[in-house]
MDTraj code that builds the backbone (N, CA, C; nanometers):
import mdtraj as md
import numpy as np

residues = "UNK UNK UNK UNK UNK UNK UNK UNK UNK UNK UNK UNK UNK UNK UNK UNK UNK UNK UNK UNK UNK UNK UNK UNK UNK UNK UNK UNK UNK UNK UNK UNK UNK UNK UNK UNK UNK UNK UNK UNK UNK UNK UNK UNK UNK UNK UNK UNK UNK UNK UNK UNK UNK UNK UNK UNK UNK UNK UNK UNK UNK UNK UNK UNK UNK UNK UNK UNK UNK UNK UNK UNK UNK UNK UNK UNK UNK UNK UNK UNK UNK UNK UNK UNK UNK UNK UNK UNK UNK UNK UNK UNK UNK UNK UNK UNK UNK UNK UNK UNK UNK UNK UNK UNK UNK UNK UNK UNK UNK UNK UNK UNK UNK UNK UNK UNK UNK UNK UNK UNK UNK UNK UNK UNK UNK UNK UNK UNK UNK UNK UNK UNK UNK UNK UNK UNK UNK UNK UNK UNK UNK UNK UNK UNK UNK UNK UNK UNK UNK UNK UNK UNK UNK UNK UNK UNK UNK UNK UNK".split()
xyz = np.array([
    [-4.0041, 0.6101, 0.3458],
    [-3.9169, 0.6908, 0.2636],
    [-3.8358, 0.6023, 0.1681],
    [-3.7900, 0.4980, 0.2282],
    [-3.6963, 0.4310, 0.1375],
    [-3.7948, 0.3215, 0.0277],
    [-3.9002, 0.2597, 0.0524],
    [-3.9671, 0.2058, -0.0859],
    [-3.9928, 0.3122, -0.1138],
    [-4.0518, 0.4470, -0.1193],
    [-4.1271, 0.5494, -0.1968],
    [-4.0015, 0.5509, -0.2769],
    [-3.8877, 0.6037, -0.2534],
    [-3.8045, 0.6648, -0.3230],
    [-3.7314, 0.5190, -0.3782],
    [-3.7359, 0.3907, -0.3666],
    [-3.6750, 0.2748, -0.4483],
    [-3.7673, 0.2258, -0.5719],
    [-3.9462, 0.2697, -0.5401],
    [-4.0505, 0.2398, -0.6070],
    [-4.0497, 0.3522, -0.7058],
    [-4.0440, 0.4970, -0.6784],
    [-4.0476, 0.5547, -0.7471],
    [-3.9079, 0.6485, -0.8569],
    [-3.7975, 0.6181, -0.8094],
    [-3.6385, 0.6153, -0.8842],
    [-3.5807, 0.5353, -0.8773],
    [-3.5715, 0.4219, -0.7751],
    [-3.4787, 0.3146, -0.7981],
    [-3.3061, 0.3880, -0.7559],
    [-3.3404, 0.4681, -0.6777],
    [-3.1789, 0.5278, -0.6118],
    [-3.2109, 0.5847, -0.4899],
    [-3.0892, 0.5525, -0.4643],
    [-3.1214, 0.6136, -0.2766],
    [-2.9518, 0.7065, -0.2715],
    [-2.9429, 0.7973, -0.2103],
    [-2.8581, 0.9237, -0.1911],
    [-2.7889, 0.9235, -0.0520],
    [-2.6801, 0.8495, -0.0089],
    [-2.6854, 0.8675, 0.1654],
    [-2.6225, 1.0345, 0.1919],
    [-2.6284, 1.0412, 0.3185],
    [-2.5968, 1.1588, 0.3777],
    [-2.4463, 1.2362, 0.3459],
    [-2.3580, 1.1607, 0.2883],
    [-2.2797, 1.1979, 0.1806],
    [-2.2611, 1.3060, 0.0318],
    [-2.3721, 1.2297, 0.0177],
    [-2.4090, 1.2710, -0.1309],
    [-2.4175, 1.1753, -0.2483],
    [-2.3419, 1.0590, -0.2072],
    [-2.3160, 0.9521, -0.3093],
    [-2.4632, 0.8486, -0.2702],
    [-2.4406, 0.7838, -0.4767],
    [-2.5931, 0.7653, -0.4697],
    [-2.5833, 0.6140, -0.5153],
    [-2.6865, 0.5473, -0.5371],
    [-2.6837, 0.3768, -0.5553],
    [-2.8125, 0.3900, -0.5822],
    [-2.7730, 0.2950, -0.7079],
    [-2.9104, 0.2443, -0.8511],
    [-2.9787, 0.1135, -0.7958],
    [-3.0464, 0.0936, -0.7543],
    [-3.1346, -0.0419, -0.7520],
    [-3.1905, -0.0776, -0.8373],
    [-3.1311, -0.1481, -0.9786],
    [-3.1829, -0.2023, -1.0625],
    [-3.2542, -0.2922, -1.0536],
    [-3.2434, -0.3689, -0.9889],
    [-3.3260, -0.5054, -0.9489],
    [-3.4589, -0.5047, -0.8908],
    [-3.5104, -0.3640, -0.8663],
    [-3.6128, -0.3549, -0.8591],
    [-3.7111, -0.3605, -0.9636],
    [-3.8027, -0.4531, -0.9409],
    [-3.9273, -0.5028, -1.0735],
    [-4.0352, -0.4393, -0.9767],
    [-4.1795, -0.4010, -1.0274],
    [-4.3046, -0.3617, -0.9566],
    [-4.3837, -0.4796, -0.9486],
    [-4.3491, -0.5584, -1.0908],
    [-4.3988, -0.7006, -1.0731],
    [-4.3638, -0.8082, -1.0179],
    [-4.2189, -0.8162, -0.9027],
    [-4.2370, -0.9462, -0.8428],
    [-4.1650, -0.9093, -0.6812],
    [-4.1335, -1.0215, -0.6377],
    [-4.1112, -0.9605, -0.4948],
    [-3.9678, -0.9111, -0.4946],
    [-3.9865, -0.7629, -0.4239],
    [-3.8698, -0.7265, -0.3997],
    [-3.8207, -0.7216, -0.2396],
    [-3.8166, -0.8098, -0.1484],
    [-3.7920, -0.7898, -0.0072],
    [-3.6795, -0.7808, 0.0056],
    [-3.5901, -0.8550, -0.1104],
    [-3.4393, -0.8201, -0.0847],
    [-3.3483, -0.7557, -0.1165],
    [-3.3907, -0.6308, -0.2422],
    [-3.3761, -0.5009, -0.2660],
    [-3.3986, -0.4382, -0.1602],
    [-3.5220, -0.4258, -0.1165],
    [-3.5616, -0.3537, 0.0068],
    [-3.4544, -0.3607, 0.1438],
    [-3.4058, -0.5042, 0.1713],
    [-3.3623, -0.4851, 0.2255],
    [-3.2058, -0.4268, 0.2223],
    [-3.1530, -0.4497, 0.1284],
    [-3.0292, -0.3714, 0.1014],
    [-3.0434, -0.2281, 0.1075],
    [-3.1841, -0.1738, 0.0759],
    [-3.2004, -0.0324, 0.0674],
    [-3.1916, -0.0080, 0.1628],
    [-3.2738, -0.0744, 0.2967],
    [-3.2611, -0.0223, 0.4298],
    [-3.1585, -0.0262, 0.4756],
    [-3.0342, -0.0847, 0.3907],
    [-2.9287, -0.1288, 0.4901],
    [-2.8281, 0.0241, 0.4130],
    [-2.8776, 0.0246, 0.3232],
    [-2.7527, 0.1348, 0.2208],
    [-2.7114, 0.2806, 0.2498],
    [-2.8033, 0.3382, 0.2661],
    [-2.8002, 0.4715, 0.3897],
    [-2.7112, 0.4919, 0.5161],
    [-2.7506, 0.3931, 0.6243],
    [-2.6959, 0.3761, 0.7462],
    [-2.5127, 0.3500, 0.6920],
    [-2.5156, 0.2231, 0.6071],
    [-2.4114, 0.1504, 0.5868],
    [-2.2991, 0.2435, 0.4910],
    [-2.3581, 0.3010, 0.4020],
    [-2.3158, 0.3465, 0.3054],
    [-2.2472, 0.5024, 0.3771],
    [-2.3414, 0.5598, 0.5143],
    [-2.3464, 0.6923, 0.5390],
    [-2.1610, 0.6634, 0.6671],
    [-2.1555, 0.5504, 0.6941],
    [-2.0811, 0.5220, 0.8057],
    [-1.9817, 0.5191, 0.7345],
    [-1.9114, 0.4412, 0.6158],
    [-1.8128, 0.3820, 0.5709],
    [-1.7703, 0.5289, 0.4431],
    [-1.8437, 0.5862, 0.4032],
    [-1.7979, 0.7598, 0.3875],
    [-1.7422, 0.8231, 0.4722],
    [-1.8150, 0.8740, 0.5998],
    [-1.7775, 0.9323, 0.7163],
    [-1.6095, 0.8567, 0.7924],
    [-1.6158, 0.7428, 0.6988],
    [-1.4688, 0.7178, 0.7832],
    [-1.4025, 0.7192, 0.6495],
    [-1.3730, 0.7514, 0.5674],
    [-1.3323, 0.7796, 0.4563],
    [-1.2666, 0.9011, 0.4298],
    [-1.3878, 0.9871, 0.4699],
    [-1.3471, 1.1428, 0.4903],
    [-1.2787, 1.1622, 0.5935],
    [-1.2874, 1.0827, 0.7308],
    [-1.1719, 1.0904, 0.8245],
    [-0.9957, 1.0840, 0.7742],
    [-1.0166, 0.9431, 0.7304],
    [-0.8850, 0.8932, 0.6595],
    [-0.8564, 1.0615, 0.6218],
    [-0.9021, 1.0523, 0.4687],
    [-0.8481, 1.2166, 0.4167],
    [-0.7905, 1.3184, 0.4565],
    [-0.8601, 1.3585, 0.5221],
    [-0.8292, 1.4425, 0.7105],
    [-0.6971, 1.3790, 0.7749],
    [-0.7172, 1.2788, 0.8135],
    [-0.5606, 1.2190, 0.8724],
    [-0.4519, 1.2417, 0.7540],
    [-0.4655, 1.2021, 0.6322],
    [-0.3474, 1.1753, 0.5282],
    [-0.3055, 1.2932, 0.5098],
    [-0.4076, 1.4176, 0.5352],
    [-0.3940, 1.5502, 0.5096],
    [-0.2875, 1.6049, 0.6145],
    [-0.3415, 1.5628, 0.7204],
    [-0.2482, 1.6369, 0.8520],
    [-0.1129, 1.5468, 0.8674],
    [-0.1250, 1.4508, 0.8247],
    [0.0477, 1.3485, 0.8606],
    [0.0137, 1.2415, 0.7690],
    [0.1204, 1.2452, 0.6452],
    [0.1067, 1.1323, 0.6036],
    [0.1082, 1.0039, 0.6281],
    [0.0839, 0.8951, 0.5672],
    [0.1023, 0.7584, 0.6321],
    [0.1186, 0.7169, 0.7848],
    [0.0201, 0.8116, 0.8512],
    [0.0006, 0.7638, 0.9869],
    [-0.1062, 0.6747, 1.0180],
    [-0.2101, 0.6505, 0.9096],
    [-0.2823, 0.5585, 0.9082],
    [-0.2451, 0.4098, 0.8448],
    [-0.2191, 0.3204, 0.9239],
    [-0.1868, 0.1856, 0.8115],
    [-0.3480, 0.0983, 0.7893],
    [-0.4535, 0.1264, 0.8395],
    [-0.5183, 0.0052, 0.7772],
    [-0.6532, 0.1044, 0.8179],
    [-0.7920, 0.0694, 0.7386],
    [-0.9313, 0.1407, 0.7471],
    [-1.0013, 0.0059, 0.7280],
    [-1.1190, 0.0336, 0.7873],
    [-1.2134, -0.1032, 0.7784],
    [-1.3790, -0.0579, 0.8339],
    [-1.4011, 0.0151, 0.6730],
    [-1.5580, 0.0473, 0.7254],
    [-1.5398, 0.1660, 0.8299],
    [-1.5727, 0.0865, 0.9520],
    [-1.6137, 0.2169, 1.0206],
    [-1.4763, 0.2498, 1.1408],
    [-1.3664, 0.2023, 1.1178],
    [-1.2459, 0.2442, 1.2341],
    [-1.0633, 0.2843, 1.1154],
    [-1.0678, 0.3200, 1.1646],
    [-0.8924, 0.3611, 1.1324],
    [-0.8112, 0.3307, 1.2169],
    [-0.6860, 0.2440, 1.1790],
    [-0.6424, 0.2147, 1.2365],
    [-0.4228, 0.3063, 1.2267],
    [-0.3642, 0.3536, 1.3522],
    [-0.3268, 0.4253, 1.3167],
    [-0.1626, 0.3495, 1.3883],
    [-0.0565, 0.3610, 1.3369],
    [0.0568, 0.3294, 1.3911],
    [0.1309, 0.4457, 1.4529],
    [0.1854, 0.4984, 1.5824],
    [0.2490, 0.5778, 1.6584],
    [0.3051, 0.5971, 1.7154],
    [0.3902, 0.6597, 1.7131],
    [0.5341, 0.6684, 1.8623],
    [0.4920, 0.6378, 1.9811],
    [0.5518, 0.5362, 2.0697],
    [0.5609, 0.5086, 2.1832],
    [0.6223, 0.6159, 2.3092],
    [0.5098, 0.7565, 2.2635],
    [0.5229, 0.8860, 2.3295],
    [0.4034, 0.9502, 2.4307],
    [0.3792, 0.9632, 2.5227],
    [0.2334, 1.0438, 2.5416],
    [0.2037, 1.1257, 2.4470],
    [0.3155, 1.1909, 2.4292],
    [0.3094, 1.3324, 2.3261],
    [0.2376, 1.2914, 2.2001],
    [0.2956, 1.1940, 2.1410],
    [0.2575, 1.1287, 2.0011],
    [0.0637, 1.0715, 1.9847],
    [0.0621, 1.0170, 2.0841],
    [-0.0215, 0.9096, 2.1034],
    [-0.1215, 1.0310, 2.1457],
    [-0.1140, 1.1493, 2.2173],
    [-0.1835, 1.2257, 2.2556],
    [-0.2832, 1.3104, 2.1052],
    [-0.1348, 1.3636, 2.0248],
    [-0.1659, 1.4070, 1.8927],
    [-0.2575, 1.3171, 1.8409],
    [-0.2136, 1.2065, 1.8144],
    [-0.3380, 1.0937, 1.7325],
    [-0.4540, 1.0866, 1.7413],
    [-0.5292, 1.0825, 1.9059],
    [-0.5960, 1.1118, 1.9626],
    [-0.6835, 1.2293, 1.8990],
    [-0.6537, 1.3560, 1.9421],
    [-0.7147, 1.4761, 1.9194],
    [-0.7201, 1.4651, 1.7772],
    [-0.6327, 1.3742, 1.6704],
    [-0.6076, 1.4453, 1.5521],
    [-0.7317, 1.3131, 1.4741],
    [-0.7651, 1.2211, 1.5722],
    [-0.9026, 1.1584, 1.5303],
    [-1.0196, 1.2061, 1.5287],
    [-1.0662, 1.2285, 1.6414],
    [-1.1725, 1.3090, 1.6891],
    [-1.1992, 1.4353, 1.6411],
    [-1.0878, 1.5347, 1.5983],
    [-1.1230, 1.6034, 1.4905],
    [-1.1821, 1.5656, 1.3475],
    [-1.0904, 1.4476, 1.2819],
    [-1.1699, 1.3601, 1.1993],
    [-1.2663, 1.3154, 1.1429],
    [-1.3431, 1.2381, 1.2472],
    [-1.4413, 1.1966, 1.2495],
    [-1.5564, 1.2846, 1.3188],
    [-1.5024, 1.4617, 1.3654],
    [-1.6472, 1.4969, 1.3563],
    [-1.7069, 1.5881, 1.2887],
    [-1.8020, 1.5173, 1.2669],
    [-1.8886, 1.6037, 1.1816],
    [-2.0679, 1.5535, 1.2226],
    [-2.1539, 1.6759, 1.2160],
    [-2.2826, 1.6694, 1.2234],
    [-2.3691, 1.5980, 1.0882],
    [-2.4486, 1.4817, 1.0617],
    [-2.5041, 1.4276, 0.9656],
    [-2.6284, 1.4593, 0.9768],
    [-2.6735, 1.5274, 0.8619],
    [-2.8234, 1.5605, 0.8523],
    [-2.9266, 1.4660, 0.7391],
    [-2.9786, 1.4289, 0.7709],
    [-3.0782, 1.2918, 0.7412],
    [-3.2350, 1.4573, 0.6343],
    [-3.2548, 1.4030, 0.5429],
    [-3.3757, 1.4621, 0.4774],
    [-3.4702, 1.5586, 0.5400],
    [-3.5320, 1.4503, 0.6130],
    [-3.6218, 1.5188, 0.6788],
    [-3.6225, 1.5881, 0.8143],
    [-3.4122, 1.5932, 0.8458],
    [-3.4141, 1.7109, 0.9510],
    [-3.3179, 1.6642, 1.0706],
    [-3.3454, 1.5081, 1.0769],
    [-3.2688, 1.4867, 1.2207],
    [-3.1653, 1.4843, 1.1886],
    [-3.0506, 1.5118, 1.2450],
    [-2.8953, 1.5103, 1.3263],
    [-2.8568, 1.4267, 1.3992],
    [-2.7463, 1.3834, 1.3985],
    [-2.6275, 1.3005, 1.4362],
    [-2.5140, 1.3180, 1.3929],
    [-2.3822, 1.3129, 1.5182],
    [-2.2821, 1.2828, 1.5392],
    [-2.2485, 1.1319, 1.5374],
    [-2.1771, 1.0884, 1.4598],
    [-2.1157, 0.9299, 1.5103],
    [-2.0946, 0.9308, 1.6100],
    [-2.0539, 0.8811, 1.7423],
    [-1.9505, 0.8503, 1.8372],
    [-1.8410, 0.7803, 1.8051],
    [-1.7068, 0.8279, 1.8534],
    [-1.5948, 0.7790, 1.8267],
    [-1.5353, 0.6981, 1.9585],
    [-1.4810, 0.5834, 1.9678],
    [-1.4727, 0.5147, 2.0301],
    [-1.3199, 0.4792, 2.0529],
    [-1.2001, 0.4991, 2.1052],
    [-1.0797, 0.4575, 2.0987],
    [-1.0403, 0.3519, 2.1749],
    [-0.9366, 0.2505, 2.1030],
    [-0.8460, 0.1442, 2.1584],
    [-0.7126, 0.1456, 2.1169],
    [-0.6534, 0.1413, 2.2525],
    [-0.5039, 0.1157, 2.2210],
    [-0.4469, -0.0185, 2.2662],
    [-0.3028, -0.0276, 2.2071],
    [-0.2133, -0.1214, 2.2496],
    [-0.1190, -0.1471, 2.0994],
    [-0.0308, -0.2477, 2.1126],
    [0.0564, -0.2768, 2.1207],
    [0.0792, -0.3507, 1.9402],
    [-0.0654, -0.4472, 1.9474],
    [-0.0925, -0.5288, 1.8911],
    [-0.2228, -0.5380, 1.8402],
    [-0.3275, -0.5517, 1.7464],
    [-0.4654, -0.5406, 1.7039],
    [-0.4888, -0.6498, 1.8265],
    [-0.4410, -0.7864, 1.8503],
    [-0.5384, -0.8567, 1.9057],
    [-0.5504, -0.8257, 2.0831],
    [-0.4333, -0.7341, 2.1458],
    [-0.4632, -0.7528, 2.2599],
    [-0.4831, -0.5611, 2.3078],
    [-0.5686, -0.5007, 2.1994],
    [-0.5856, -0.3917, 2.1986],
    [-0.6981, -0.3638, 2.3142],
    [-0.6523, -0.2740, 2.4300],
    [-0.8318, -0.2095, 2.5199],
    [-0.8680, -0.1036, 2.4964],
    [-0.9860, -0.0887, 2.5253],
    [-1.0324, 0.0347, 2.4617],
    [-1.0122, 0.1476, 2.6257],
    [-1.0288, 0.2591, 2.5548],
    [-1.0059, 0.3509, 2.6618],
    [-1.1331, 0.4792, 2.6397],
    [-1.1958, 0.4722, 2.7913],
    [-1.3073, 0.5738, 2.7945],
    [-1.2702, 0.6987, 2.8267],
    [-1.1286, 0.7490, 2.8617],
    [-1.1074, 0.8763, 2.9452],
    [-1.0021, 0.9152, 2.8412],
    [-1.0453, 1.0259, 2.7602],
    [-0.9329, 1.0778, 2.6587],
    [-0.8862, 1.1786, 2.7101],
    [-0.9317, 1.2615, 2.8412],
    [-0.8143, 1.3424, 2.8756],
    [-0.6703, 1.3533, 2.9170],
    [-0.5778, 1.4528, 2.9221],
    [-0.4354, 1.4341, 2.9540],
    [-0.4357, 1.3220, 3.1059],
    [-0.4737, 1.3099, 3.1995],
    [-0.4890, 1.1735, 3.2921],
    [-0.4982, 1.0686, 3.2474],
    [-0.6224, 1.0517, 3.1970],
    [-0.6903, 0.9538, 3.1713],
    [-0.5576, 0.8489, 3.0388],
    [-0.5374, 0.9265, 2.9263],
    [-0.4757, 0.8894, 2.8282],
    [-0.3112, 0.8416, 2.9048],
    [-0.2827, 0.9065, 3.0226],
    [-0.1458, 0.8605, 3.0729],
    [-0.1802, 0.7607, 3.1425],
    [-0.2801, 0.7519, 3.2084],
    [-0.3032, 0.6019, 3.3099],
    [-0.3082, 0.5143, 3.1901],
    [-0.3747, 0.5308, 3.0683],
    [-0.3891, 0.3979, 3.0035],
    [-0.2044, 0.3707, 2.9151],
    [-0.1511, 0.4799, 2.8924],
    [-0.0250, 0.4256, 2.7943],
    [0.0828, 0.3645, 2.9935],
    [-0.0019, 0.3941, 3.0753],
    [0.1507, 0.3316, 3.2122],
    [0.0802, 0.2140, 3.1973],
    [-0.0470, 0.1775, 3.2410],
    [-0.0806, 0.0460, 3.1769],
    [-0.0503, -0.0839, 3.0804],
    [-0.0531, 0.0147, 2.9682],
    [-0.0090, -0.0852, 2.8686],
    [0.1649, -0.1003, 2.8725],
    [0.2316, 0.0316, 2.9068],
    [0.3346, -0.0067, 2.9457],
    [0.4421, -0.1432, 3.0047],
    [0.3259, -0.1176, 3.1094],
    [0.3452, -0.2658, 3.2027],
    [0.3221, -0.3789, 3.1769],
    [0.2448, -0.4344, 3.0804],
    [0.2092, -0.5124, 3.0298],
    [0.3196, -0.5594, 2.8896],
    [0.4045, -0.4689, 2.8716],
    [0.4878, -0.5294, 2.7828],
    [0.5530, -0.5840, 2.8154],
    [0.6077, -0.6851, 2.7250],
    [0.7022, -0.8507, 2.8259],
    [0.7990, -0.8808, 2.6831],
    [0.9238, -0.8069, 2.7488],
    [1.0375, -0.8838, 2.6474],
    [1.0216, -1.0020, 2.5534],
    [1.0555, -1.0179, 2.4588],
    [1.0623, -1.1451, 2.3632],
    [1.1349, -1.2554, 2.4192],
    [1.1255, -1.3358, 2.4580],
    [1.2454, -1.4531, 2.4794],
    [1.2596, -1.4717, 2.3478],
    [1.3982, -1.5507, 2.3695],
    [1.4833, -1.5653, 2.2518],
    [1.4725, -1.7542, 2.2643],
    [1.4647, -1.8417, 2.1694],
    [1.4611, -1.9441, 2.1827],
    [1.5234, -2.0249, 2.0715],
    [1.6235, -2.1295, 2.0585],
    [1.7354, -2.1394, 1.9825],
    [1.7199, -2.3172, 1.9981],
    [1.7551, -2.3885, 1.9642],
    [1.7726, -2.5056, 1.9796],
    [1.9614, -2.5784, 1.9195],
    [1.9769, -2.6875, 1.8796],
    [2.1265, -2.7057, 1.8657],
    [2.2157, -2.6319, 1.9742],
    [2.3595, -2.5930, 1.8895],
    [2.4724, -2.5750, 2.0023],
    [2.4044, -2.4041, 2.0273],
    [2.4522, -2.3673, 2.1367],
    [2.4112, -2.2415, 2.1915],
    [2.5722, -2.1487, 2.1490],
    [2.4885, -2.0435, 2.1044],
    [2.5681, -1.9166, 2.0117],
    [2.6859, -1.9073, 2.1079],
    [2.8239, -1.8540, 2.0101],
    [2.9145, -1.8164, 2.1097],
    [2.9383, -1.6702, 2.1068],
    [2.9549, -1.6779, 2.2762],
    [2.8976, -1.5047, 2.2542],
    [3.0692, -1.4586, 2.2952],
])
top = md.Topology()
chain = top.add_chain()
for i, resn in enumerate(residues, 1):
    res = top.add_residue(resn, chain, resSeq=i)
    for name in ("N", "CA", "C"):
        top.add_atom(name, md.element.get_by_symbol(name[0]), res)
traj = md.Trajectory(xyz[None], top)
């Protein structure tokens, strides 16, 4: 499907709707690395939409609750609430679903995958999004938070 349609238009359409010109395609010399961008442009192109249109969806329902997107995750800042953290939750997964229909018929859902914490680098992911599951993981991370020490050098402050 994808040389027929790069050999014969030189554009490929992902599951979006949005489309990409492969100019660089010649009939006369080798194209393996057009090709391969083509194979990659669909999949790649169909993922980094689909989280795009999420974003939208989020900005729609609460502004600036998203601070950062990257391809295929959103990343979201939130009250240190079950309540809050619960909303975010549901208000992703609404988001990101949607059914993708491919040309010739097949279907897919992305899977959505969540991680929390504190900090991007010491973020875990969590498999149980129900009301349990989502409270065992925020008593968790709870516990794991550890005051700042304060560290000063010279004369010590007068308090």
């Amino acid at each position: 499907y994808i040389k027929k349609e790069i050999t014969d238009k030189r554009r490929l359409t992902n599951l979006f709707g949005r489309t990409r010109d492969f100019f660089g395609f010649c009939p006369w010399r080798d194209n393996s690395q057009v090709f391969r961008d083509a194979y990659s442009y669909i999949p790649q192109g169909t993922v980094g939409d689909n989280t795009g249109e999420a974003l939208l969806y989020c900005e729609r329902k609460k502004l600036n609750f998203v601070i950062n997107e990257a391809h295929d995750a959103l990343l979201l800042e939130v009250e240190d609430s079950f309540e809050q953290v619960r909303f975010a939750v549901r208000l992703l997964q609404r988001a990101f679903k949607r059914t993708l229909r491919f040309a010739r018929g097949y279907e897919l859902e992305i899977p959505v995958e969540f991680d929390f914490g504190y900090n991007m680098k010491d973020m875990r992911g969590c498999g149980d999004l129900s009301e349990t599951g989502l409270q065992s993981t925020l008593t968790s991370l709870h516990q794991q938070v550890r005051v700042p020490q304060i560290i000063c050098s010279g004369a010590q402050p007068q308090v």
